[in-house]
C-alpha positions in Angstrom: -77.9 130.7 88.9 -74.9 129.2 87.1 -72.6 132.2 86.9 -70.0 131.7 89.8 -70.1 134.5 92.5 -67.1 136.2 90.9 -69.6 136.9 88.0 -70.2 140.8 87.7 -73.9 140.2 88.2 -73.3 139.4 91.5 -72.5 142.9 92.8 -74.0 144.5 89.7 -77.5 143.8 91.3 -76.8 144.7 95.0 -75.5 147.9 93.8 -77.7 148.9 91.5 -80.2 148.1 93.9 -78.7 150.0 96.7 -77.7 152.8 94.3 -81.5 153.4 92.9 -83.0 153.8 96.8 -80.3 156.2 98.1 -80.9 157.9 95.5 -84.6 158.7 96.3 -83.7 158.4 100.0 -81.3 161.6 98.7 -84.5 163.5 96.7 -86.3 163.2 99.8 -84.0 164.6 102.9 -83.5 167.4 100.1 -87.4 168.1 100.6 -86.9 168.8 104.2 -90.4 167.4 105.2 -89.2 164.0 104.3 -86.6 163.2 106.4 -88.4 159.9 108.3 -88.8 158.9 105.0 -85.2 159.3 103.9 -84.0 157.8 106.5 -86.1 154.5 106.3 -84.6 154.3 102.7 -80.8 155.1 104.3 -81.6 151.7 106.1 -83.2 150.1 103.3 -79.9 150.9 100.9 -77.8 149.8 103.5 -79.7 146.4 103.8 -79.6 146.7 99.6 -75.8 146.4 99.9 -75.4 143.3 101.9 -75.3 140.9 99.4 -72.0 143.0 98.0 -69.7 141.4 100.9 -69.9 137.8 100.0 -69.8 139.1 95.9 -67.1 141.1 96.7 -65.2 138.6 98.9 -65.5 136.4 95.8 -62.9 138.9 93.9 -60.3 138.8 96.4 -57.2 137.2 95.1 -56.0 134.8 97.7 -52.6 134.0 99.0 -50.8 130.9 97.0 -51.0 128.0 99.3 -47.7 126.6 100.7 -47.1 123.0 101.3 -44.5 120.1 101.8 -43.4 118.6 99.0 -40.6 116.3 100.4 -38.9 115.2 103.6 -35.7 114.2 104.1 -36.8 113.3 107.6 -38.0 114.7 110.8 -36.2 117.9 110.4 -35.7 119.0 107.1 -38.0 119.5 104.2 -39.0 121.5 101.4 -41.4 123.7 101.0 -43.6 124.9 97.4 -45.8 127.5 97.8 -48.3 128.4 94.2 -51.2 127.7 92.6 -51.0 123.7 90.5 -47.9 122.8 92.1 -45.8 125.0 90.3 -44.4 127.9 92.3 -41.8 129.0 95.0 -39.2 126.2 96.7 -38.1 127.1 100.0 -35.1 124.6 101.9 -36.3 123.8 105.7 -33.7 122.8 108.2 -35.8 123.0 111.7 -33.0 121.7 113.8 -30.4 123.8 112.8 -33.1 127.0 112.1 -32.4 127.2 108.5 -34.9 128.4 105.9 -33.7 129.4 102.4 -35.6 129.8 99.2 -34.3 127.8 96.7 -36.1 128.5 93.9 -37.9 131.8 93.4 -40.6 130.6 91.4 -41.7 128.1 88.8 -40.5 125.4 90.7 -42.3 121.8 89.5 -41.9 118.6 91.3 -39.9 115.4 90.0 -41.6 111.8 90.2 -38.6 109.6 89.9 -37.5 108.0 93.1 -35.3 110.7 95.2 -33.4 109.5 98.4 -31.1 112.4 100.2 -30.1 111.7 103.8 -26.9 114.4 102.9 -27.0 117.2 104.9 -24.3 119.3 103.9 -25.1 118.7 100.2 -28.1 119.4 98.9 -29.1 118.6 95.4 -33.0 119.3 94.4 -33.1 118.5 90.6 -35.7 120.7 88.3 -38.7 118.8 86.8 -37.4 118.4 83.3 -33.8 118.0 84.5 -32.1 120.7 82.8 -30.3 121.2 86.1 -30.0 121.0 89.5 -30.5 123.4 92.4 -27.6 123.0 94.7 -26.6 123.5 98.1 -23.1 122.9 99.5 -23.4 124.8 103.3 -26.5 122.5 104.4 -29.0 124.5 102.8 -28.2 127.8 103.9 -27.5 129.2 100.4 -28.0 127.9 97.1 -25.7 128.5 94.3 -26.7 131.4 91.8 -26.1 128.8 88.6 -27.6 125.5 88.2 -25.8 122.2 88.7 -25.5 120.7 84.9 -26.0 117.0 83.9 -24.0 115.6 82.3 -20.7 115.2 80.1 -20.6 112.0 78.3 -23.9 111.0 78.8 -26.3 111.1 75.3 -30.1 109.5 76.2 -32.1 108.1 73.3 -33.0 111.6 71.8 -29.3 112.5 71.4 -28.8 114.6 73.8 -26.0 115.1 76.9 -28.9 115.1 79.5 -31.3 112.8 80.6 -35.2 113.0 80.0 -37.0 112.7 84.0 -38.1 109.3 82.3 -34.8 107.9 81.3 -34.1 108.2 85.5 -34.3 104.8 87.8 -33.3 106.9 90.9 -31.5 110.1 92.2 -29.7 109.0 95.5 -27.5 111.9 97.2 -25.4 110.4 100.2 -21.9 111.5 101.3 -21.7 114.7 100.2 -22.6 113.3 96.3 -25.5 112.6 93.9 -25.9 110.0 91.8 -28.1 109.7 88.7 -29.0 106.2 88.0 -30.0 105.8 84.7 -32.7 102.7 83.7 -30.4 102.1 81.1 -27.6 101.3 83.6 -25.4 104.4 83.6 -24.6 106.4 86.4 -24.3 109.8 86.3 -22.5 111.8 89.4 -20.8 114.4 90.9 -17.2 115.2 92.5 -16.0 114.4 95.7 -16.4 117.4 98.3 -13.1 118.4 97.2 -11.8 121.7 95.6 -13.6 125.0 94.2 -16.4 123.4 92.3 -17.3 119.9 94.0 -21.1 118.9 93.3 -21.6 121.6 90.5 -20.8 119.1 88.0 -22.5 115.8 87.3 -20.5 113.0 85.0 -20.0 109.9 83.6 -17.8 107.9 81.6 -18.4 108.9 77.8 -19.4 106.7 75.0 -16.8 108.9 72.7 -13.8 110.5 74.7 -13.3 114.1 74.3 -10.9 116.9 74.9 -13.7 118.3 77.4 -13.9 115.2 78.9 -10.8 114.0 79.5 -10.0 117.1 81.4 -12.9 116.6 83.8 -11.6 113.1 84.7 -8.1 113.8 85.7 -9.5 116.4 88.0 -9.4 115.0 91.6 -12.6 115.1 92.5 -13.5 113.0 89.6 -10.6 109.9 90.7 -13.3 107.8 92.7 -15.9 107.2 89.6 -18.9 104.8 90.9 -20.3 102.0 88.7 -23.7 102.4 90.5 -25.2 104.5 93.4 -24.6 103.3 96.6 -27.2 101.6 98.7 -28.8 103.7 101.7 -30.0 102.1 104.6 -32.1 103.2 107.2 -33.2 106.5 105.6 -36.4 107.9 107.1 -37.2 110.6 104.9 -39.4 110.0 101.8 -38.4 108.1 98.5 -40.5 110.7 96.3 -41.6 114.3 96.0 -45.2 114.4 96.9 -47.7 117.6 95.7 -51.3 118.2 95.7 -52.5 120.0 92.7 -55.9 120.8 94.5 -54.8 122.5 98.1 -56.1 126.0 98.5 -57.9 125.8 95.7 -61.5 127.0 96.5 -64.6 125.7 94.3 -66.2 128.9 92.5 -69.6 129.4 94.3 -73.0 130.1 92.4 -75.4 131.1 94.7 -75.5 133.2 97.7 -76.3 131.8 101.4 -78.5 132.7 104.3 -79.5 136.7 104.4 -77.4 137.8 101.5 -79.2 135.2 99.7 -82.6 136.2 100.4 -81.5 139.5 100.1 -80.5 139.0 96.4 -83.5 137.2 95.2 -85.9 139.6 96.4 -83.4 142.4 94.6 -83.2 140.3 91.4 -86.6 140.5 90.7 -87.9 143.4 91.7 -85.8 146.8 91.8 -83.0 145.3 90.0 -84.8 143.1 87.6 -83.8 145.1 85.1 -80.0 144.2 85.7 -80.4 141.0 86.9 -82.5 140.1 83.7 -80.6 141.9 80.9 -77.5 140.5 81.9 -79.2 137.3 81.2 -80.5 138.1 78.1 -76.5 139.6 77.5 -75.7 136.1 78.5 -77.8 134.0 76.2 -77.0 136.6 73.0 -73.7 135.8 73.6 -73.6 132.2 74.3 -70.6 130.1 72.4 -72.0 128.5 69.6 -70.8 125.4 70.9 -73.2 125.6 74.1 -76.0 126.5 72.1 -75.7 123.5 69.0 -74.6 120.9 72.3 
């Protein structure tokens, strides 16, 4: 049968089937002289019903799978739990018993190159870049508004953030990130230093502003870098890894072992006329598409 096992025929049949011979099992105990009868048929609708576990199992919705999406070593990682790689981010510091959601939901990976052996600042950026989710206690709390990218910076389309594939690498070391650009520019934040370090990410603008002029004279903004600074040694991984398929269970269309058997022997006899209508319901009201192709 092609209809997966979340199909309403499934348990249609079962139940209808189970339905019809309690019901007679019913008419008889009523008689009084029956009773053997009726309770052969009590059994008999009880056996009826077994193919509704599986069917019914097939309806249950199942908890979004959670897995690692990137390490910063042996430690720390990060956590997304949904459906398609899209879902909850959750900040995992083992060593130091940290776990913080970062991201509530909606959370997509990136698939640039991302190093980050900082520890104190943590800088996950979102999948089309329009910010960054920041961290500036080691992970234990993540700051209500986004980091923004990027004063001064305008990427092919015109605008003052770069597209995920305008970026050669993240890199965030020291207490800093640093957007390398594949067009050369580096875009960064503030030294750990004053109210608002790393909320801000910067670079030199191709047209001075007001705006801009004032975010370089701040101090956290006096030790500009002309490229990110090289890492060695880093263990953790050099991209954000993600599964699209995990948890996700193959639809089932056909039943196994008892309930199986069960089923058939339902289908066409007692509930034949379910199990048959609905596939005369079926074919009446097949896309045109399926029937032409």
């Amino acid at each position: 049968m092609e209809h997966p096992l979340s199909s309403v025929v499934w348990w249609l049949v079962p139940l209808w089937s189970a339905g019809l011979i309690a019901y007679l099992a019913i008419r008889l105990w009523t008689r009084g002289r029956e009773k053997r009868g009726a309770m052969i048929l009590t059994v008999l609708a009880v056996i009826a019903a077994i193919p509704l576990i599986p069917a019914l199992a097939a309806q249950r919705v199942h908890e979004p799978p959670t897995q690692v999406v990137y390490r910063f070593g042996d430690h720390r990682w990060l956590e997304l739990k949904g459906w398609m790689c899209e879902g909850a981010l959750t900040y995992v510091d083992a060593k130091q018993g940290i776990r913080t959601e970062a991201a509530p939901q909606f959370y997509r990976i990136v698939f640039f190159p991302y190093i980050h052996p900082s520890e104190r600042y943590i800088a996950i950026p979102l999948d089309d870049l329009s910010g960054i989710l920041i961290s500036r206690d080691g992970g234990r709390t993540f700051e209500s508004a986004f980091g923004q990218i990027a004063i001064g910076f305008r990427n092919r389309y015109g605008e003052e953030r770069p597209h995920p594939e305008d970026v050669k690498q993240f890199v965030v070391v020291d207490d800093r990130g640093y957007i390398e650009t594949k067009n050369g520019r580096v875009l960064q934040s503030s030294l750990p230093i004053g109210d608002y370090w790393g909320l801000a990410y910067i670079d030199y603008p191709w047209a001075p502003s007001d705006e801009t002029m004032t975010l370089y004279d701040q101090p956290g903004f006096q030790d500009m870098k002309s490229k990110a600074p090289e890492v060695k040694g880093y263990t953790g991984w050099t991209h954000m890894k993600c599964d699209p398929n995990v948890g996700i269970v193959p639809p089932k269309t056909s039943l196994a072992g008892v309930p199986g058997l069960i089923y058939s022997v339902e289908a066409y006899s007692i509930g034949a006329p379910v199990f048959w209508g609905w596939r005369a319901y079926k074919h009446l009201h097949k896309p045109a598409s399926d029937v032409n192709g």
